[in-house]
N, C-alpha and C positions, 0 to 999 in steps of 0.2 A: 600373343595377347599378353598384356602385360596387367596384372592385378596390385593393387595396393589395400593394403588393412589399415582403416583409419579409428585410432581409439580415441578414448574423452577427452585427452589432455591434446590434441591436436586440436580436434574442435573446440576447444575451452579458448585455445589459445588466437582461432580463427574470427571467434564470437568477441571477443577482446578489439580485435585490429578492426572487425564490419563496423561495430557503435562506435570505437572511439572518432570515426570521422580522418584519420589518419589518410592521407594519398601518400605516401612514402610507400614502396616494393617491399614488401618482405618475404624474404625467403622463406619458404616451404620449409620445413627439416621434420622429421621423425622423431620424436622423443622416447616414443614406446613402440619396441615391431616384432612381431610376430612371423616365424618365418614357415610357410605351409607349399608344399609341395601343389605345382597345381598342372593339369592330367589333360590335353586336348587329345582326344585319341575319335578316330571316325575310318573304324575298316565299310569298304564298300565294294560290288560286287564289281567291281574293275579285277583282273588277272595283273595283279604288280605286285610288287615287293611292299608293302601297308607302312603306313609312316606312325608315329605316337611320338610326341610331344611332351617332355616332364618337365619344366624350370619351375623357376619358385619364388615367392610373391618379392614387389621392391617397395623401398621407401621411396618415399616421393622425390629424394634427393638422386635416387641411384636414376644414371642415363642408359645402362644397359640392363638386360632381362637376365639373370644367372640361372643358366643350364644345370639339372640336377643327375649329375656324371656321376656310370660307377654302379647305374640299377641293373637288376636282372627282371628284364621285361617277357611275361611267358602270354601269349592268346590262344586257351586252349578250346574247345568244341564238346558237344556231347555225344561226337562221332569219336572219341578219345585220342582225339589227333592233336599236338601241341605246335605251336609257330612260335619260334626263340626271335627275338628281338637284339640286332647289334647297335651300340652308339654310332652312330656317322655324323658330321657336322654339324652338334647339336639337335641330333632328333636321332629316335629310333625307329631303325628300318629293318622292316621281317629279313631272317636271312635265306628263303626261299619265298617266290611269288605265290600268290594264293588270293581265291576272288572267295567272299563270302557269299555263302549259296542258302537255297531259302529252304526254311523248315527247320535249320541247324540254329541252335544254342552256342553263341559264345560269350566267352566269360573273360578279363583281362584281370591279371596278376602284374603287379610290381614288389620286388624285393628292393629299397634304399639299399646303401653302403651300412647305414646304422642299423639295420638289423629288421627296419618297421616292415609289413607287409602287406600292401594295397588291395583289395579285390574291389571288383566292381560285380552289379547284378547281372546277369545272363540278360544278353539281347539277341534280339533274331532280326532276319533283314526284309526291311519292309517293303514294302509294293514296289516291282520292279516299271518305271514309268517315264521313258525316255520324254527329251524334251519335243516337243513340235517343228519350232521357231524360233528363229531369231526375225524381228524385223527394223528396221532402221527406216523413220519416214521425215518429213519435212513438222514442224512442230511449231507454237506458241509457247512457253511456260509461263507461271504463275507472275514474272516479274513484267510479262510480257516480250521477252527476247524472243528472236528466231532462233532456231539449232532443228538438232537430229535428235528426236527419241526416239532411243532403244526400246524394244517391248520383247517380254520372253513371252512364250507361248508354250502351256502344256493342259493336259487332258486324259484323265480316269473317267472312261465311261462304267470300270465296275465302282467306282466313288470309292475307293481304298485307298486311299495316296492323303490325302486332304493337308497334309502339316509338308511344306517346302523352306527351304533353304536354300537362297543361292548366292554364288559369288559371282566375279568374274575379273579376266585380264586384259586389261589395252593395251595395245600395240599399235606404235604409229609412226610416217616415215616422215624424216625434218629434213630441208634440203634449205642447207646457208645461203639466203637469200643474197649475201651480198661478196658471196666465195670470188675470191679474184685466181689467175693464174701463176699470178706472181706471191711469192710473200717476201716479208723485209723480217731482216735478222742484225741485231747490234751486234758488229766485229771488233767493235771496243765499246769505250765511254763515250765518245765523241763520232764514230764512221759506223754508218749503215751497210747493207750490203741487199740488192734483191735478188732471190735464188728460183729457181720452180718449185710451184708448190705442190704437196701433194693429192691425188685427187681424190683421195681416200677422207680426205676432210670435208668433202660437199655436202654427203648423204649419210646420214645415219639414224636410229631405230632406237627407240626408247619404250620401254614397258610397265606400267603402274597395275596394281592389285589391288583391288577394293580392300577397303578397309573395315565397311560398316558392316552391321547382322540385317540380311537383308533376308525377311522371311514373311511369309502368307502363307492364309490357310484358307478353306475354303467350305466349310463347316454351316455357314448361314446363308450358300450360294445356292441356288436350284439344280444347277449342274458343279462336277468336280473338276472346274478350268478354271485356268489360270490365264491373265492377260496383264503382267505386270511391266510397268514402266521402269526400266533397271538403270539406267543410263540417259542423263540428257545433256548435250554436248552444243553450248553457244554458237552460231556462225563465225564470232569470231577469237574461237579457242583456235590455237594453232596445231592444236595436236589431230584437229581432222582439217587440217591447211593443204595436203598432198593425198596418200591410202592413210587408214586408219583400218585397224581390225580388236574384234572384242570377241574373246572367247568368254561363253559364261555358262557355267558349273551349277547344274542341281541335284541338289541332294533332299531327298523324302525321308522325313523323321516318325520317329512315332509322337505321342503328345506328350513323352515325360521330353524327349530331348527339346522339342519345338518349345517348353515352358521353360527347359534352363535357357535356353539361347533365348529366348522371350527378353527371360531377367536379366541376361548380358546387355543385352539391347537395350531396356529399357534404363538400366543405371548410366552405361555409357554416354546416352542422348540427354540425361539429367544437366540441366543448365548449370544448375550449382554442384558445386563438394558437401555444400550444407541442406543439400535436399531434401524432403521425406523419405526419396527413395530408397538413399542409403540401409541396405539388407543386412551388415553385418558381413556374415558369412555364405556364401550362396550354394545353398544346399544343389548335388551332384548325386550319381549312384553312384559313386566310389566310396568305400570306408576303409579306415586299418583295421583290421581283423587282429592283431595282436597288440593293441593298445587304442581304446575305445574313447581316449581323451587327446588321440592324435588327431586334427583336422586337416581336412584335402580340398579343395577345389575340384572340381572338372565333372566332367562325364565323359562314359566311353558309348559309341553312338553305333551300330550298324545299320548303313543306311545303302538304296539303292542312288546310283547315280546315273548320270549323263549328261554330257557336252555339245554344246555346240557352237564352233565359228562363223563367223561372218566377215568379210572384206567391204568395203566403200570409198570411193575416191570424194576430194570436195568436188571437182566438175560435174558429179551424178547428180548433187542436190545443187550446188550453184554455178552453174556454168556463165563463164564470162567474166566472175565478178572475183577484185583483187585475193590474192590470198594471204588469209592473215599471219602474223608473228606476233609471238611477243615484245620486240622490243622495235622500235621505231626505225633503226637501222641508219641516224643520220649520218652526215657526213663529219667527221671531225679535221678539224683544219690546223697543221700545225707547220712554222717555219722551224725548218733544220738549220737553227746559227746558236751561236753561243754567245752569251754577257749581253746582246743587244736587248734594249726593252721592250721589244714583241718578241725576242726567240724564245722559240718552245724546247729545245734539242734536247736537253737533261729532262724534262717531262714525256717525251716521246721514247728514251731509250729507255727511261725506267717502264714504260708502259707496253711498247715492246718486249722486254726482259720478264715482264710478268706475264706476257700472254694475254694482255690488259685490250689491245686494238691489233687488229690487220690489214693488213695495206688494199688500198683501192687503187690509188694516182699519186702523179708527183711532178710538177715539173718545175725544173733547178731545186730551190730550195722550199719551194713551199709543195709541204704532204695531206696527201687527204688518204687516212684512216676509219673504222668504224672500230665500232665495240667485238671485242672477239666472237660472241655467240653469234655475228652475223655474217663473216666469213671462216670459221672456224667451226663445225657441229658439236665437232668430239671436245670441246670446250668444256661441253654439260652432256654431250648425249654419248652413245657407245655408233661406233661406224659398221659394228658387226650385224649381219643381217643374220635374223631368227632362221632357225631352220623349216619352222612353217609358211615364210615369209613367200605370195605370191603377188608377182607385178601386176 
């Protein structure tokens, strides 16, 4: 999650470019920045090695998020048991597994490199409340498309759970509609060559991770269920064109975590940079205990969770009917000759050579090509099949 601190003189300068009527692009830049350590941390009663999260806020100019390297991260209990935290690839990860259990008090410490020292308030882990369901049905949405809505499904009959939080991951199989057996490869500037291709380019698997704060509560319901719409996926997305499957993650908060995640949520979806929304600083349990004018972001969350996947093929919901792509897959039509005023051959080998089209047909000198993404997967997608991955 990436944070930016926006002061006056940015807005001053924002308020400047709205009135004067200007359409010229102007670059963003930072003129004034504040740099504040910011803390996504969420142990839950899973048995793993626990993850925590510390980078530090960007200007609007920076494209990457800087990793705050170098802390000593401690999760201790008021069973007096402490969990040491190692840096691994930008996050810190417990260095023995440990599920947070119920009735226990934990507390998170961060030491910086510069000496400052993080605590957070003692949290305990809330209502253990697996999920129900996943269900995947045939749908209308608001714009009036056809597709598939997803619905999670969960339920506290002791009504102790009521603040949720969920995620989730897609995963879905992409098979090159217009994969030929042969592919063509430029052996100079001027000669072709077609070789076997390989078949490892047909089928491959791609995976997206929600991005939004997807969260309900359940507070003004008569019962403590959930029936939330998480996922709705057009007929003609191609990413449920062949299987598709959605893993999706709930986590049970208490109401301080559901109100920061509230105010993430609610700034984020803010139309404007010039909103009312705009909070400043977004108050977290974390504080520096050894300097009371050091400011943090985050919160640290213990929360119960639970999983669950689902599989679907498009034949379940539309049987018979084409399957979609994204790109139209025509045929491109090129003569292999040189200087003549129809030859294509220097556009063909440069297009080749970039990986730009792949061979369909050919005969003599006139080539029919496509666009790579349509006989080529691994062009955009990865050909490795997941490990949970079922035909």
């Amino acid at each position: 999650m990436k944070f930016h601190i926006i002061k006056n003189t940015i807005l001053l300068t924002l308020l400047t470019i709205l009135f004067s009527g200007c359409t010229e692009t102007y670059p963003l830049l930072t003129n004034t920045y504040e740099e504040i350590i910011v803390v996504e941390a969420t142990l839950t009663n899973e048995l793993k090695n626990q993850e925590i999260k510390i980078t530090k806020t960007s200007k609007f100019e920076d494209e990457e998020v800087a990793v705050e390297s170098g802390a000593k991260v401690i999760v201790r209990d008021d069973q007096r048991n402490e969990y040491l935290f190692a840096e691994s690839s930008g996050v810190y990860k417990s260095q023995v597994a440990f599920e947070a259990l119920p009735d226990v008090k934990y507390t998170l410490e961060i030491t910086t490199k510069d000496g400052k020292i993080y605590q957070s308030n003692p949290q305990t882990l809330t209502t253990v409340n697996p999920i129900q369901s996943v269900v995947p049905a045939l749908a209308v949405n608001k714009d009036n498309e056809t597709g598939i809505q997803i619905n999670v499904n969960s339920y506290d009959p002791t009504r102790s759970s009521n603040y949720y939080r969920y995620e989730y991951e897609e995963s879905y199989k992409i098979v090159a509609p217009r994969w030929s057996s042969l592919k063509i490869i430029a052996t100079s500037l001027q000669t072709v060559d077609l070789i076997n291709n390989d078949p490892n380019t047909r089928t491959c698997y791609s995976t997206n991770k929600s991005t939004n704060i997807i969260l309900v509560n359940t507070n003004d319901l008569t019962e403590d269920r959930v029936n939330l719409p998480i996922r709705f996926i057009e007929e003609k997305n191609y990413i449920i064109g062949h299987r598709y499957s959605i893993l999706v993650k709930q986590y049970i908060e208490g109401l301080e975590a559901y109100t920061f995640h509230k105010t993430l949520r609610d700034i984020a979806s803010s139309e404007s940079i010039l909103s009312p929304k705009q909070p400043g600083l977004i108050s977290g349990n974390i504080r520096c205990i050894n300097d009371s004018s050091t400011k943090v972001i985050g919160f640290f969350d213990v929360g119960s969770y639970s999983e669950q996947r689902i599989f679907f093929n498009y034949s379940d919901f539309f049987p018979n009917k084409p399957i979609p792509y994204f790109n139209t897959c025509e045929d491109i039509p090129y003569l292999f000759c040189f200087g003549g005023i129809d030859c294509s051959g220097e556009t063909m080998i440069y297009n080749i050579n970039k990986n730009l089209n792949t061979y369909i047909s050919n005969s003599g000198i006139a080539y029919t090509l496509v666009d790579a993404v349509c006989g080529d997967c691994t062009s955009f997608s990865s050909n490795i099949k997941p490990p949970f991955w079922i035909d």
